[in-house]
N, C-alpha and C positions, 0 to 999 in steps of 0.2 A: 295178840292180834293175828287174828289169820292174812297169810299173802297170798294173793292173788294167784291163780297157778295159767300162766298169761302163756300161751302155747311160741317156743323158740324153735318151731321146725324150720331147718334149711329152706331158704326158698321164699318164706315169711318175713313182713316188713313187720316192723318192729315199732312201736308209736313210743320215742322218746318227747317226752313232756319237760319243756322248762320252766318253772313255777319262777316268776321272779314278783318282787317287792320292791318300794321306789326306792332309789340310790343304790340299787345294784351295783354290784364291782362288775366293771365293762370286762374286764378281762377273764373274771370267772364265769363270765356269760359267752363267753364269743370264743375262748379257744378251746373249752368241751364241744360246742355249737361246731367250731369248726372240724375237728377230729372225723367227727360222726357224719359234718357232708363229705368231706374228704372220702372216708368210706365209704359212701354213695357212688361218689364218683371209679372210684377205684377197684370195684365191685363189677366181675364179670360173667356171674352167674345165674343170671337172670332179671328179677325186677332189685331196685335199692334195697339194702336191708335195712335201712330205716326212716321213719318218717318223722319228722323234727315240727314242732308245735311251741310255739309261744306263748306261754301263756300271763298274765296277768293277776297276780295276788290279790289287788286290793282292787279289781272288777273296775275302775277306771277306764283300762283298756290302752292307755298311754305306759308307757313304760320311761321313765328315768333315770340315767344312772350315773354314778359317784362321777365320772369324767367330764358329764355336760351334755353328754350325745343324749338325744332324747328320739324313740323312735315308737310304732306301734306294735302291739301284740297281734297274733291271730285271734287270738278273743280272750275276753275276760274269766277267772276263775269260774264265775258261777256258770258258765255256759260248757264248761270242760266234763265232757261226761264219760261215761264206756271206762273201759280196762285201758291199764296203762301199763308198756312193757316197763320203761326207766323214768321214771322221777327224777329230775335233778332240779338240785334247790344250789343255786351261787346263793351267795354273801351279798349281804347289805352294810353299808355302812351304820345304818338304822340297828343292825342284832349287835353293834360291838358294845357289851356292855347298861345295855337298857332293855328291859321288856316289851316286847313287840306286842303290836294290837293281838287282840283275842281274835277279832275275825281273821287276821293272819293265820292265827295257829288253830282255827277251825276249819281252815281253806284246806290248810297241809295236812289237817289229818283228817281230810274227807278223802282228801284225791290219792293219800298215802296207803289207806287201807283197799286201793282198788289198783296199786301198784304192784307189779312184781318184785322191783327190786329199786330201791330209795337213796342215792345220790347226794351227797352234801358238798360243797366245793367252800373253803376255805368258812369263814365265821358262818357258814350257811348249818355247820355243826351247830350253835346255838340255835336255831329254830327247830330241827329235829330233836334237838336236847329239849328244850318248852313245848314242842309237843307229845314231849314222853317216848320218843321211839326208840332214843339212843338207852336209857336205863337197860343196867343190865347188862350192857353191852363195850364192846371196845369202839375206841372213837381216838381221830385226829383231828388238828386243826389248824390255822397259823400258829406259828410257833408264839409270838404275841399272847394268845388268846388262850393258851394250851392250859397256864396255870387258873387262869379267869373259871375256864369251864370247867375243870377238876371242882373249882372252889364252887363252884354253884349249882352244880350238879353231882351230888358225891355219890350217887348210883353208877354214874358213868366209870369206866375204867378209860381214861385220857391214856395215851403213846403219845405225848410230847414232842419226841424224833420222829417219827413215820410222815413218808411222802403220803402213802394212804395207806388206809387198812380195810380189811375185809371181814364182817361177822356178819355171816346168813346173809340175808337179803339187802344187809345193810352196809354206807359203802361210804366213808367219809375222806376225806381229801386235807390234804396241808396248806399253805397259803400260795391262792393267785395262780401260777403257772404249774401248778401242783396236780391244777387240774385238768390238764394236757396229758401226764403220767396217768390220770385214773382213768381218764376216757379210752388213752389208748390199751389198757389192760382190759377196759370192757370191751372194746372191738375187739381183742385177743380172743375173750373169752367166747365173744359170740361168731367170729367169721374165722378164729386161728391166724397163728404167729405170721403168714404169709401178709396180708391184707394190713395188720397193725406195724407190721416193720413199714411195707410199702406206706401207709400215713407216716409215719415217724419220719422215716427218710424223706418223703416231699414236704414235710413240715419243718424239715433241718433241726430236730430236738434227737434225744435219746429214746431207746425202745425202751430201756427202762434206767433209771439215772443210779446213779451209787451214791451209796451213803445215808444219813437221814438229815433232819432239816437243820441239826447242830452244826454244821457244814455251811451252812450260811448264816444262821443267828449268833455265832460265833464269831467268825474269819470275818463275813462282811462287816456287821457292825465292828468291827476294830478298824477299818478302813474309812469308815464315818468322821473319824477325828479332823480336829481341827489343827493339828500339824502335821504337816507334812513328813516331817522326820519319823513320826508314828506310823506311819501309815507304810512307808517305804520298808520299816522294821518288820512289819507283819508278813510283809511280802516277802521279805529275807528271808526270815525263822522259816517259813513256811513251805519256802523251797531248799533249806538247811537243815532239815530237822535230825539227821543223823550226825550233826556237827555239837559243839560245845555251845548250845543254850544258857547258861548260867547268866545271872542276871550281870555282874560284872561283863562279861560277853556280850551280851546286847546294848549294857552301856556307851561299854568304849565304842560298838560299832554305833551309835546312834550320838557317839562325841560330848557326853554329858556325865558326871560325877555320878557312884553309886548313887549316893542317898537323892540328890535330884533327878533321875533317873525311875528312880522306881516310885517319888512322887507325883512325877510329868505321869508315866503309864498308867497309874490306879486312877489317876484324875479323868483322863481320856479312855481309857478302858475299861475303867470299872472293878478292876479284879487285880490281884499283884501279874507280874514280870512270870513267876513259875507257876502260880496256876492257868495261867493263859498257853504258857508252852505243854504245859502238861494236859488240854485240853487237846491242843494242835494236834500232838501226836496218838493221843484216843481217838481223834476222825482219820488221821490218817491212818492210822493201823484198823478199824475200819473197813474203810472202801478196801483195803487189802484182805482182809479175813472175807469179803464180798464176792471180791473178785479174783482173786487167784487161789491158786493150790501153794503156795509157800507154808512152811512150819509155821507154828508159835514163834519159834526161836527166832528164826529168818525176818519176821515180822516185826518182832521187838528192836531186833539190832538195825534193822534199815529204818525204822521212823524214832532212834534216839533214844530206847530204853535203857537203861542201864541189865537189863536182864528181863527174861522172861516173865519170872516171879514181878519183876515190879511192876511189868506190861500188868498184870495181872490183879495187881491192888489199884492201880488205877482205873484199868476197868471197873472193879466191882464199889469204889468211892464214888466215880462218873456215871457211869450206866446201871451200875447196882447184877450188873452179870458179866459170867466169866466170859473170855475171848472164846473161848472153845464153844461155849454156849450160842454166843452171839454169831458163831458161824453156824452153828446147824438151824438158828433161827434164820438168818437173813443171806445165805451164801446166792450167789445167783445158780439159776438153773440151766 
């Protein structure tokens, strides 16, 4: 499919287009939405660099979303005409897991092909996945939905862990506030680092977060449990990790017998007592490989390895790549 070659000269306002679908997630509509007026506002070189459009999928004209708030478009799909610099398609409750109407996915790939560059914010990855854009292509998504769309789309090359990712023109986002990270890289990319830190900092978020989305599909859900004792452990290990882990270790600090011990955690967790710690310390060493200059070594011994070589098999059992690898992929710049 040819893209659009939609003119980003300095100076030029930009027609950001939000295609939404009923039951929208409010939040993947409203804080990319918000990112990009922020930039408006924050914007002191002459006219806004961008112009925000609402638009309406199923040509209703009403918009509804997952929350209850129900409010209007600027107009409906079939009235959305001209070049479009950014696409952006949020999540519906509607794409998790059920095939969206056709005229859905004739709307997005009318307006897609007259798009510059094509935006998905959280399950908004399975509509560009049904309208064919993502084939071929690398793709994220709620961490939820990551193995769904792997499974049903096996053209796709899913990242699983990515806040978002970037191929060509195409630009998909992780779950919900994920998509605050990918707005604010496309303001990077279009007004430079100055303008997108200034959003970031009056949006009180990060310019760019560390880690990937295993960081919360992990660590939070083990905070989900229904004991408390559990929960208080995660928080422990978490902030311990260069201490004696051993499951005996977490026992006694959690006041309970090995063996009922390690059946309370698989019950509530999901997973044994040492692969969960052994998780831990793969996100924390991580955000480390990310964000600092420290060694391998250095890295290993501060988040609990027994040695570098082990750092190292547990990366490539967990991530499927080595630490050295996964910094020259994801180091910050």
């Amino acid at each position: 499919m040819r893209t659009p070659k939609t003119s980003t000269v300095e100076g030029e306002t930009r027609r950001v287009v939000f295609l939404t679908f009923p039951r929208v997630t409010l939040l993947d509509l409203a804080g990319p939405w918000e990112v990009f007026s922020l930039a408006n506002k924050l914007y002191r070189e002459g006219s806004p660099p961008y112009r925000l459009e609402l638009v309406s999928g199923d040509d209703s004209g009403a918009i509804q979303s997952n929350a209850g708030l129900s409010f209007e478009s600027h107009r409906p799909a079939k009235y959305c005409r001209g070049t479009i610099d950014t696409l952006v398609v949020p999540a519906t409750e509607l794409a998790w897991g059920a095939t969206p109407p056709r005229s859905w996915i004739s709307t997005l790939r009318r307006l897609s092909g007259r798009s510059r560059r094509i935006v998905s914010i959280c399950a908004g990855a399975f509509l560009l996945a049904e309208a064919g854009q993502l084939d071929g292509r690398q793709a994220t998504t709620h961490w939820r939905g990551a193995e769904q769309l792997a499974a049903r789309f096996p053209k796709i090359d899913v990242l699983p862990d990515s806040i978002f990712v970037k191929d060509g023109h195409l630009y998909t986002s992780a779950g919900v506030t994920a998509g605050i990270d990918l707005a604010l890289a496309l303001v990077e990319e279009d007004l430079g680092q100055a303008i997108a830190l200034s959003c970031a900092r009056d949006l009180v978020v990060f310019m760019r977060r560390q880690g990937g989305q295993s960081q919360y599909s992990n660590t939070l859900e083990a905070q989900h449990t229904e004991r408390e004792v559990i929960n208080e452990l995660v928080v422990w290990a978490s902030d311990n990790l260069a201490a004696d882990l051993s499951v005996q270790t977490l026992a006694d600090h959690a006041h309970m017998s090995h063996r009922n011990f390690s059946r309370v955690f698989r019950k509530e967790i999901g997973q044994s007592p040492a692969a969960f710690v052994e998780r831990l310390r793969v996100d924390a060493a991580r955000l480390s490989l990310e964000g600092t200059e420290k060694s391998i070594n250095a890295i290993a011994s501060d988040c609990g390895f027994r040695s570098a070589d082990s750092m190292r098999r547990s990366f490539r059992r967990i991530l499927r790549v080595a630490p050295t690898d996964y910094r020259d992929r994801f180091r910050m710049q």
